[in-house]
PDB file of the backbone (N, CA, C, O) and the ligand in Angstrom, with CONECT records:
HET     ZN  A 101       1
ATOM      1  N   UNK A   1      17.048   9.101 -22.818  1.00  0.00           N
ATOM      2  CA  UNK A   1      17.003   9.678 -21.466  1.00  0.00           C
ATOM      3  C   UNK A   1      15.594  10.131 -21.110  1.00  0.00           C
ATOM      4  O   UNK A   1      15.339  11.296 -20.805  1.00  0.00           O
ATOM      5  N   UNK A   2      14.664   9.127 -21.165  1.00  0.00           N
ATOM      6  CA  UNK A   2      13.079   9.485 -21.024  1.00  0.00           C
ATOM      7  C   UNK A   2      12.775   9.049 -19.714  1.00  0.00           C
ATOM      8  O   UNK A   2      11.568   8.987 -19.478  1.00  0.00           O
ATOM      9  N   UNK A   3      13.634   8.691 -18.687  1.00  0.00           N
ATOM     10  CA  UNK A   3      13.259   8.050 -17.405  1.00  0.00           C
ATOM     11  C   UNK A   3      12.817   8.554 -16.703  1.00  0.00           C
ATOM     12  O   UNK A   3      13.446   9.491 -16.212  1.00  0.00           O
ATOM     13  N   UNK A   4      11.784   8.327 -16.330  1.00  0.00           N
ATOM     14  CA  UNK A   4      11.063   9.046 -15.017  1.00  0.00           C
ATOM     15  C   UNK A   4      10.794   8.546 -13.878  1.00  0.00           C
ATOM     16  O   UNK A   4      10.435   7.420 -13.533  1.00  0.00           O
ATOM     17  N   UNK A   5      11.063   9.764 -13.165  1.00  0.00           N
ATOM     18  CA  UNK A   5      11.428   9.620 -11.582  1.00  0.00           C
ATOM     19  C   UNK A   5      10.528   9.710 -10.766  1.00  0.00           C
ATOM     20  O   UNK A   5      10.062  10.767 -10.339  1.00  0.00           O
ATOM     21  N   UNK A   6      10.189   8.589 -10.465  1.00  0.00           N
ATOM     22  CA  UNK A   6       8.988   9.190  -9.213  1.00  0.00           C
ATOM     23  C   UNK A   6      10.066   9.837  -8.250  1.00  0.00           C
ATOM     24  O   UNK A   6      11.296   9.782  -8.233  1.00  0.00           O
ATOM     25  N   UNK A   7       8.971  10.577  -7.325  1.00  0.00           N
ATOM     26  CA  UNK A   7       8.924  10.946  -6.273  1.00  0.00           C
ATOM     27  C   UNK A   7       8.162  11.214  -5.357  1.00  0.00           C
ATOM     28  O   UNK A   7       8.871  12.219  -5.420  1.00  0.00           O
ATOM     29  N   UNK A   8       7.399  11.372  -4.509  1.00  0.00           N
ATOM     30  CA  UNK A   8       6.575  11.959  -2.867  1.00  0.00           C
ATOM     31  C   UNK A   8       6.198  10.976  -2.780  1.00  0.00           C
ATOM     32  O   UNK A   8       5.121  10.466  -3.090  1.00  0.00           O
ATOM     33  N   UNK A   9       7.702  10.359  -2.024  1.00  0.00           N
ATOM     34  CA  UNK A   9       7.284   9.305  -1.108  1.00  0.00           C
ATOM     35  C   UNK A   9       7.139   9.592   0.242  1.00  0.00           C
ATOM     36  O   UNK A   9       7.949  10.119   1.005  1.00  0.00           O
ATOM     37  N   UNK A  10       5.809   9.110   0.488  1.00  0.00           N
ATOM     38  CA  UNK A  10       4.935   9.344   2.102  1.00  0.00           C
ATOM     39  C   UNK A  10       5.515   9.158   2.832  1.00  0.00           C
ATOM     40  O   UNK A  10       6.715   9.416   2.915  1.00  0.00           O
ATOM     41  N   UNK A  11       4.704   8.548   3.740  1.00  0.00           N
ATOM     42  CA  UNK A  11       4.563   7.910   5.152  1.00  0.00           C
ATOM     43  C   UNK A  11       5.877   6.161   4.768  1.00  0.00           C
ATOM     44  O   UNK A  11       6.977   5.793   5.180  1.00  0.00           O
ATOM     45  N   UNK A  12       5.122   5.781   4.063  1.00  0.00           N
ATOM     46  CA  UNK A  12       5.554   4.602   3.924  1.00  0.00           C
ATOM     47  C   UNK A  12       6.445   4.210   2.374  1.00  0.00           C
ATOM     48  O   UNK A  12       6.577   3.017   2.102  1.00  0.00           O
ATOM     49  N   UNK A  13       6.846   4.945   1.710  1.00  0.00           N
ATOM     50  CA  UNK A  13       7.811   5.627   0.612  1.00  0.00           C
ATOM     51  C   UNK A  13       7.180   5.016  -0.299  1.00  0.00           C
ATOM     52  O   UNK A  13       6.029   5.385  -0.532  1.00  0.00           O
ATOM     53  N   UNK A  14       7.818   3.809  -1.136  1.00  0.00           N
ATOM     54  CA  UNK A  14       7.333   3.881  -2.092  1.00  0.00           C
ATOM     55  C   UNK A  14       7.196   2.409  -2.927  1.00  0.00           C
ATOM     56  O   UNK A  14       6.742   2.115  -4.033  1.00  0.00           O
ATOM     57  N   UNK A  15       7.866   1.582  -1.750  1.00  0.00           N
ATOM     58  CA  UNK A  15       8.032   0.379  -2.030  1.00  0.00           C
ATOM     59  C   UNK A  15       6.756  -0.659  -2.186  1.00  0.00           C
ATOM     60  O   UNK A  15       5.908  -0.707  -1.296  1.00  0.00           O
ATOM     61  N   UNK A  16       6.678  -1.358  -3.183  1.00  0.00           N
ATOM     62  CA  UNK A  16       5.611  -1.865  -3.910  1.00  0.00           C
ATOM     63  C   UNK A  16       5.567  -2.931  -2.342  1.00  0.00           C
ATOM     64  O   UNK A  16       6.464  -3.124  -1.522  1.00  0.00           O
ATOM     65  N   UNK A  17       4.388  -3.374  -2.380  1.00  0.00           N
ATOM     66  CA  UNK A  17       3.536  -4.603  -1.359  1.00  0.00           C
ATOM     67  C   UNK A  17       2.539  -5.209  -1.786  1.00  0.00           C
ATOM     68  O   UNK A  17       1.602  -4.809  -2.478  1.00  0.00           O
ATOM     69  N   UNK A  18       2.760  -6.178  -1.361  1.00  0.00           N
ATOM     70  CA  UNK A  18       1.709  -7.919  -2.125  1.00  0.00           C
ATOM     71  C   UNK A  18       0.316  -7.690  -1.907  1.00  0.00           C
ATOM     72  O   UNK A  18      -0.601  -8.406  -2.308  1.00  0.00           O
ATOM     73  N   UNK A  19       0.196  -6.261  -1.003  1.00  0.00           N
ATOM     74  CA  UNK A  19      -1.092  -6.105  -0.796  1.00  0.00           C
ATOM     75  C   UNK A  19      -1.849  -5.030  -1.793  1.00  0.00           C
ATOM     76  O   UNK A  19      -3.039  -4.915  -2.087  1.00  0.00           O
ATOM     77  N   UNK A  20      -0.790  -4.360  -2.155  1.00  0.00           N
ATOM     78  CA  UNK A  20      -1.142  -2.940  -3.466  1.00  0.00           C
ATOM     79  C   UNK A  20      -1.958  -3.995  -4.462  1.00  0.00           C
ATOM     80  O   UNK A  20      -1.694  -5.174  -4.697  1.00  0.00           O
ATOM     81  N   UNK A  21      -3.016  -3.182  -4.956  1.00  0.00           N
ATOM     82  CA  UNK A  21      -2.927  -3.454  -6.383  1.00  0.00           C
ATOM     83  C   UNK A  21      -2.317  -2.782  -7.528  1.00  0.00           C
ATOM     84  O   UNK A  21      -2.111  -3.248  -8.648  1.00  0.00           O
ATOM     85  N   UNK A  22      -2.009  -1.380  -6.985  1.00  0.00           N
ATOM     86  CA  UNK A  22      -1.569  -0.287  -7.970  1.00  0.00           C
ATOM     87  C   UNK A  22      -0.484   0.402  -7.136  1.00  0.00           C
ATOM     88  O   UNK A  22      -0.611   0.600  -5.928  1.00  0.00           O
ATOM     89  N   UNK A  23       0.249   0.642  -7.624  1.00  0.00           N
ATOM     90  CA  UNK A  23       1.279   1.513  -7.323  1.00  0.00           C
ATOM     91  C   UNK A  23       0.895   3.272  -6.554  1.00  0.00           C
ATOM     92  O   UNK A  23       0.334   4.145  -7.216  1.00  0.00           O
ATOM     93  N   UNK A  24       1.235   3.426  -5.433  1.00  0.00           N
ATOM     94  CA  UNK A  24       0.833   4.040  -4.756  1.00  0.00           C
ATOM     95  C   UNK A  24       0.666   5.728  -5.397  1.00  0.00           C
ATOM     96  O   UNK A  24       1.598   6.296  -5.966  1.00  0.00           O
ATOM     97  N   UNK A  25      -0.569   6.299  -5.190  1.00  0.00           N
ATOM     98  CA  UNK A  25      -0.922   7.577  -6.086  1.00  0.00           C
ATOM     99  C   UNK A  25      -1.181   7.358  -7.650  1.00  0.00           C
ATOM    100  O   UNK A  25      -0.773   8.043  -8.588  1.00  0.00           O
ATOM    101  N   UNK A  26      -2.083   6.051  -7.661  1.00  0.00           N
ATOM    102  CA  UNK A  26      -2.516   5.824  -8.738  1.00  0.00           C
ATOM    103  C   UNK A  26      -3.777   6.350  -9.085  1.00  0.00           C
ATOM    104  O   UNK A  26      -4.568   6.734  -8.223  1.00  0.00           O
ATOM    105  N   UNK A  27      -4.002   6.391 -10.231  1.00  0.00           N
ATOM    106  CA  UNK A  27      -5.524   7.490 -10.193  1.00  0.00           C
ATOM    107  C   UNK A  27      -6.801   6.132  -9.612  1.00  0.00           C
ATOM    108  O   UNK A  27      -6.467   4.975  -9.869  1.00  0.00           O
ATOM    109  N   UNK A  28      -7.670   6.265  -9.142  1.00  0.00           N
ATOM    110  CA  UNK A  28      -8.809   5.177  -9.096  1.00  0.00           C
ATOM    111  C   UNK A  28      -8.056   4.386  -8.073  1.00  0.00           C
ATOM    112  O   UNK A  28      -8.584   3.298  -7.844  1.00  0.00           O
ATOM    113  N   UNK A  29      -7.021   4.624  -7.430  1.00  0.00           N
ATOM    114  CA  UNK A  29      -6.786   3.974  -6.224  1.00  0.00           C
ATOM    115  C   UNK A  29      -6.952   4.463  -4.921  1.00  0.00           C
ATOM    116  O   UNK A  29      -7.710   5.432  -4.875  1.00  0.00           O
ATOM    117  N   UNK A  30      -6.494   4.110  -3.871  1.00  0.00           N
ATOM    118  CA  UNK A  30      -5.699   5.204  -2.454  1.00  0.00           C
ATOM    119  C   UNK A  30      -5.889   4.058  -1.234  1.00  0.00           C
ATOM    120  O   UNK A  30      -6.080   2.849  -1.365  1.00  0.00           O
ATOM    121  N   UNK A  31      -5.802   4.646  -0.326  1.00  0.00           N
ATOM    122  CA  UNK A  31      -5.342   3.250   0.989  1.00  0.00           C
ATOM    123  C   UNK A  31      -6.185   3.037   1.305  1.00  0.00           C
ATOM    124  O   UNK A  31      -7.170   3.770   1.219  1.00  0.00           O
ATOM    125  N   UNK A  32      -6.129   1.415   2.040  1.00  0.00           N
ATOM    126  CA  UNK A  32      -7.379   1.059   2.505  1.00  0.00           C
ATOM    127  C   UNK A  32      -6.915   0.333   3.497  1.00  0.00           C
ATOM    128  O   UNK A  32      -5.753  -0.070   3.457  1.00  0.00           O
ATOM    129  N   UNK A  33      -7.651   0.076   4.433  1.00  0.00           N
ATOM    130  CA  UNK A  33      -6.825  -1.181   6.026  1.00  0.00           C
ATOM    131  C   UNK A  33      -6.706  -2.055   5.375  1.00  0.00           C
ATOM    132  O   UNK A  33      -7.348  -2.395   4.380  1.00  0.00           O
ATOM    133  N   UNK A  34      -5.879  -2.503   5.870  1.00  0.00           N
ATOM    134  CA  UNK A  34      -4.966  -3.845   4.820  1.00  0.00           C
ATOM    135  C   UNK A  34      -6.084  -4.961   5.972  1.00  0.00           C
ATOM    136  O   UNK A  34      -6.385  -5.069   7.161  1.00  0.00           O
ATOM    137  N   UNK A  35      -6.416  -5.712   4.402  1.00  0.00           N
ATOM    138  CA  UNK A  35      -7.683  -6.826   4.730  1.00  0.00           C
ATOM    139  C   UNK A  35      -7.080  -8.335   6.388  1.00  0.00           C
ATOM    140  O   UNK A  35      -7.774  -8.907   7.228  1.00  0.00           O
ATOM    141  N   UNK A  36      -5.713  -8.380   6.129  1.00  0.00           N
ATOM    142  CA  UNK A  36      -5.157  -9.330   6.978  1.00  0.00           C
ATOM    143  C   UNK A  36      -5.068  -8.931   8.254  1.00  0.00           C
ATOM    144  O   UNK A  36      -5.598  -9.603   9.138  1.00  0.00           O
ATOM    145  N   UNK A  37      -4.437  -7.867   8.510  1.00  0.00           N
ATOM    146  CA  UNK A  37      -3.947  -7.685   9.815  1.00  0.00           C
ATOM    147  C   UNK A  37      -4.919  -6.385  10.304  1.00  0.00           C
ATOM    148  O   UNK A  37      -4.571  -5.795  11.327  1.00  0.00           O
ATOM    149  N   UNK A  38      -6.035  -5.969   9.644  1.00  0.00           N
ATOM    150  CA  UNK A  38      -7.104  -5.591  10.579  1.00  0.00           C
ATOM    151  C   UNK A  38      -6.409  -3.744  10.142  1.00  0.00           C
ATOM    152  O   UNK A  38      -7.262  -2.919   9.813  1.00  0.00           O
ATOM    153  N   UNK A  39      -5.302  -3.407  10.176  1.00  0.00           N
ATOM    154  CA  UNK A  39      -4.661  -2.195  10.156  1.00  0.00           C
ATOM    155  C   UNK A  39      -3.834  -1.781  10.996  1.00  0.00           C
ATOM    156  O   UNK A  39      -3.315  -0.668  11.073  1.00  0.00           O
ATOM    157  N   UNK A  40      -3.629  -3.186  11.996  1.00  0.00           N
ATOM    158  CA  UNK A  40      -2.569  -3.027  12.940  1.00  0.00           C
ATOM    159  C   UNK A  40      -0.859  -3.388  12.216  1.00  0.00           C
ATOM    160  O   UNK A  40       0.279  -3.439  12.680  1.00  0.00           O
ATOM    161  N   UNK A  41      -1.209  -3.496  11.452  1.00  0.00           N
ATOM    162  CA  UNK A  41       0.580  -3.820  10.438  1.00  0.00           C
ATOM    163  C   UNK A  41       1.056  -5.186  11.227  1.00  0.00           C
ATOM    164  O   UNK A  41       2.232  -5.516  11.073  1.00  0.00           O
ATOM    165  N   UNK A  42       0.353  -5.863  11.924  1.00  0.00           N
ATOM    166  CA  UNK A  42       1.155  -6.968  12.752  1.00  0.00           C
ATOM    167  C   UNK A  42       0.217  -8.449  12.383  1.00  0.00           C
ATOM    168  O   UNK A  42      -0.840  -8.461  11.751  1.00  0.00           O
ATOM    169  N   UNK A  43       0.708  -9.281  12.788  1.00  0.00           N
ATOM    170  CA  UNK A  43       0.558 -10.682  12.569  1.00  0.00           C
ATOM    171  C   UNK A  43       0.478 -11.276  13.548  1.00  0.00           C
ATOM    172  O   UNK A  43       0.258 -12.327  12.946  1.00  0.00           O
ATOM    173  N   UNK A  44       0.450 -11.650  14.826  1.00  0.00           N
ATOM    174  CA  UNK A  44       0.828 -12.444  16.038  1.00  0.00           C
ATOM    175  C   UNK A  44       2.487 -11.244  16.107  1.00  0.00           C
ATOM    176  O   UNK A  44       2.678 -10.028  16.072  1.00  0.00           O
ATOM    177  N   UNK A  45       2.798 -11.688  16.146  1.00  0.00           N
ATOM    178  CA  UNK A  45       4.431 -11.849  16.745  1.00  0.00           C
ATOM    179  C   UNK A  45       5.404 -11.164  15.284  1.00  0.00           C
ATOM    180  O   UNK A  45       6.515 -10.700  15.539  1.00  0.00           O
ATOM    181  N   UNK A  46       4.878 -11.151  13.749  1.00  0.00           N
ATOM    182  CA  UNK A  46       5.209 -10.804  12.890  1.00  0.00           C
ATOM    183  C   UNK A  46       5.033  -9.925  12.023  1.00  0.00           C
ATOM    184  O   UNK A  46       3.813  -9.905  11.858  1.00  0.00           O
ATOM    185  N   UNK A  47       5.635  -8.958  11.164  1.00  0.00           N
ATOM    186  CA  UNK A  47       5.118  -7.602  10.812  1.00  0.00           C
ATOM    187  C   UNK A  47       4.522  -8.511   9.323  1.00  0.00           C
ATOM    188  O   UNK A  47       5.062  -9.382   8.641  1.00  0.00           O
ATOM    189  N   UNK A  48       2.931  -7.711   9.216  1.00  0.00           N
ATOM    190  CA  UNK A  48       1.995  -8.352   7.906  1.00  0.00           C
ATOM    191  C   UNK A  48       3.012  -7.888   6.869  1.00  0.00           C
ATOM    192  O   UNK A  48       3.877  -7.033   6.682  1.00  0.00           O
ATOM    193  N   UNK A  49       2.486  -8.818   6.368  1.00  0.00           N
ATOM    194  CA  UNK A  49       3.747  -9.374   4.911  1.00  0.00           C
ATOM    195  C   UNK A  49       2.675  -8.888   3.588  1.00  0.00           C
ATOM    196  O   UNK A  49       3.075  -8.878   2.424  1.00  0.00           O
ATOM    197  N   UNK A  50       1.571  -8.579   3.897  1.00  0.00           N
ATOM    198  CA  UNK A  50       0.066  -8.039   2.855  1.00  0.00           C
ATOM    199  C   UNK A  50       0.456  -6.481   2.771  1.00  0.00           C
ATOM    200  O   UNK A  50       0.636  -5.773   1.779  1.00  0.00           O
ATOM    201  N   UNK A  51       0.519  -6.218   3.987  1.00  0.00           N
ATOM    202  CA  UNK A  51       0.437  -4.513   3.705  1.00  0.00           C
ATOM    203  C   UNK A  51       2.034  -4.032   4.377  1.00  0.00           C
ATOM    204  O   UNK A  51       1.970  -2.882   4.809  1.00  0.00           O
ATOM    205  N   UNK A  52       3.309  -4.616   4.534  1.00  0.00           N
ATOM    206  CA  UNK A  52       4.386  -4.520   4.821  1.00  0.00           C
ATOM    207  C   UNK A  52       4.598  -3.930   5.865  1.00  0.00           C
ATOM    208  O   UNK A  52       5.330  -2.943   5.922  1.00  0.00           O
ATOM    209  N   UNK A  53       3.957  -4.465   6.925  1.00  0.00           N
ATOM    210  CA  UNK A  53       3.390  -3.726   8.240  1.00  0.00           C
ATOM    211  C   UNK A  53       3.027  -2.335   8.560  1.00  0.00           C
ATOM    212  O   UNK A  53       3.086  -1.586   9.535  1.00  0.00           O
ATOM    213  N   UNK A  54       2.653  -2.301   7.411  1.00  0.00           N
ATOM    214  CA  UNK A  54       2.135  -0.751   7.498  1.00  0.00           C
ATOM    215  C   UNK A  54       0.568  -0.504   8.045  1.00  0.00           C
ATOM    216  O   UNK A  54       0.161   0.477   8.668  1.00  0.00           O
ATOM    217  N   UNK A  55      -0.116  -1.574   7.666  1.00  0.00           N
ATOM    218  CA  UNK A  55      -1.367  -1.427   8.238  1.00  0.00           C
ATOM    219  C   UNK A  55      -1.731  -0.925   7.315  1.00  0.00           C
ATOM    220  O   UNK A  55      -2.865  -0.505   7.542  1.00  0.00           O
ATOM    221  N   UNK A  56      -1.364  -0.658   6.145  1.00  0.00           N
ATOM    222  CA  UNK A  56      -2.715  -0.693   4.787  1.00  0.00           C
ATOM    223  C   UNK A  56      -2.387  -0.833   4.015  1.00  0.00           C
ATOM    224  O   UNK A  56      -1.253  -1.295   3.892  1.00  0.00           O
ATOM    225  N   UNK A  57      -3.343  -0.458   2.729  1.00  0.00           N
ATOM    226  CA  UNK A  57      -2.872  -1.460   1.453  1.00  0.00           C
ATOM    227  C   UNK A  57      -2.862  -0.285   0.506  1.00  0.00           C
ATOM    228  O   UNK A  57      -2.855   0.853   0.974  1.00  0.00           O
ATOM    229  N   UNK A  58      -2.862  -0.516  -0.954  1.00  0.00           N
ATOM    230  CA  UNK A  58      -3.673   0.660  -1.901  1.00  0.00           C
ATOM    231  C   UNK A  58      -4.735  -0.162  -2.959  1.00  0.00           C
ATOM    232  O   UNK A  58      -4.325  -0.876  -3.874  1.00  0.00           O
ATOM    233  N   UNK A  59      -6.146   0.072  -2.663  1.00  0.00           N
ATOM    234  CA  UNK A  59      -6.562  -0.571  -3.049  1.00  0.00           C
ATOM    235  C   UNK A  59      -7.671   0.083  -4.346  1.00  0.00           C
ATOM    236  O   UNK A  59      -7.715   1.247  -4.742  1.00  0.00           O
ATOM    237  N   UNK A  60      -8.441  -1.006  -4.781  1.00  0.00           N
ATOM    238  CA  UNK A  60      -8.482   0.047  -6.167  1.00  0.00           C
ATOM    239  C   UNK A  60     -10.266   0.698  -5.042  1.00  0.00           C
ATOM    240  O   UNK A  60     -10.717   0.058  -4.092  1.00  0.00           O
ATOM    241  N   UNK A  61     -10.877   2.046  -5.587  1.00  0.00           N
ATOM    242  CA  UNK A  61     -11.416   2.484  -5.374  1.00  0.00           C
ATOM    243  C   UNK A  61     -13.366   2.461  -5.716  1.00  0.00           C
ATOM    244  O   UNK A  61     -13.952   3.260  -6.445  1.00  0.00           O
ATOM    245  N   UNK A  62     -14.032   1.250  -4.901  1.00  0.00           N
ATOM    246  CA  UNK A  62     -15.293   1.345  -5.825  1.00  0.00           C
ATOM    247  C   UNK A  62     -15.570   2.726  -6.630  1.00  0.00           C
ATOM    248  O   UNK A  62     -15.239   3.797  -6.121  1.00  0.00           O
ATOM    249  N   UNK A  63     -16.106   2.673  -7.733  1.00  0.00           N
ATOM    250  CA  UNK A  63     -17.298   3.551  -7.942  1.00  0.00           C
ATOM    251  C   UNK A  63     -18.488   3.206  -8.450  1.00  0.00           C
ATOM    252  O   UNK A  63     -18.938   3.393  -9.580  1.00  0.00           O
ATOM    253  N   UNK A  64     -19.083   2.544  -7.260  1.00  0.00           N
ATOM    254  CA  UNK A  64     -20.537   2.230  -6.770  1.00  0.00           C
ATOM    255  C   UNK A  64     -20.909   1.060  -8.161  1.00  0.00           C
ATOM    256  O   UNK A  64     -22.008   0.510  -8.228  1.00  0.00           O
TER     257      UNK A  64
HETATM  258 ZN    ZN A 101      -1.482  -6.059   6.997  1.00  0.00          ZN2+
END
């Protein structure tokens, strides 16, 4: 019984996207405008399938 539970799920909870590299509140990560759809979460006519129309991503964090 060692399972652990995430929890504080945001804005946009917690569900993994093709655009994350890391799982959201990862250390050396945090959001970034999702590279496809500019940060508008949209596509033409379709919600971005990169950042799950959220309009961003989690991406890993330069350090320089
Ligand atoms: Zn997007």
């Amino acid at each position: 019984m060692a399972r652990k539970q995430e929890e504080g799920g945001r804005s946009r909870g917690t569900k993994p996207i093709p655009g994350d590299v890391a799982a959201p509140g990862t250390p050396g990560t945090g959001e970034d405008i999702c590279p496809d759809c500019q940060g508008c979460g949209r596509l033409g006519e379709r919600a971005c399938q990169t950042c799950g129309g959220t309009g961003k991503v989690i991406a890993g964090i330069a350090g320089g």
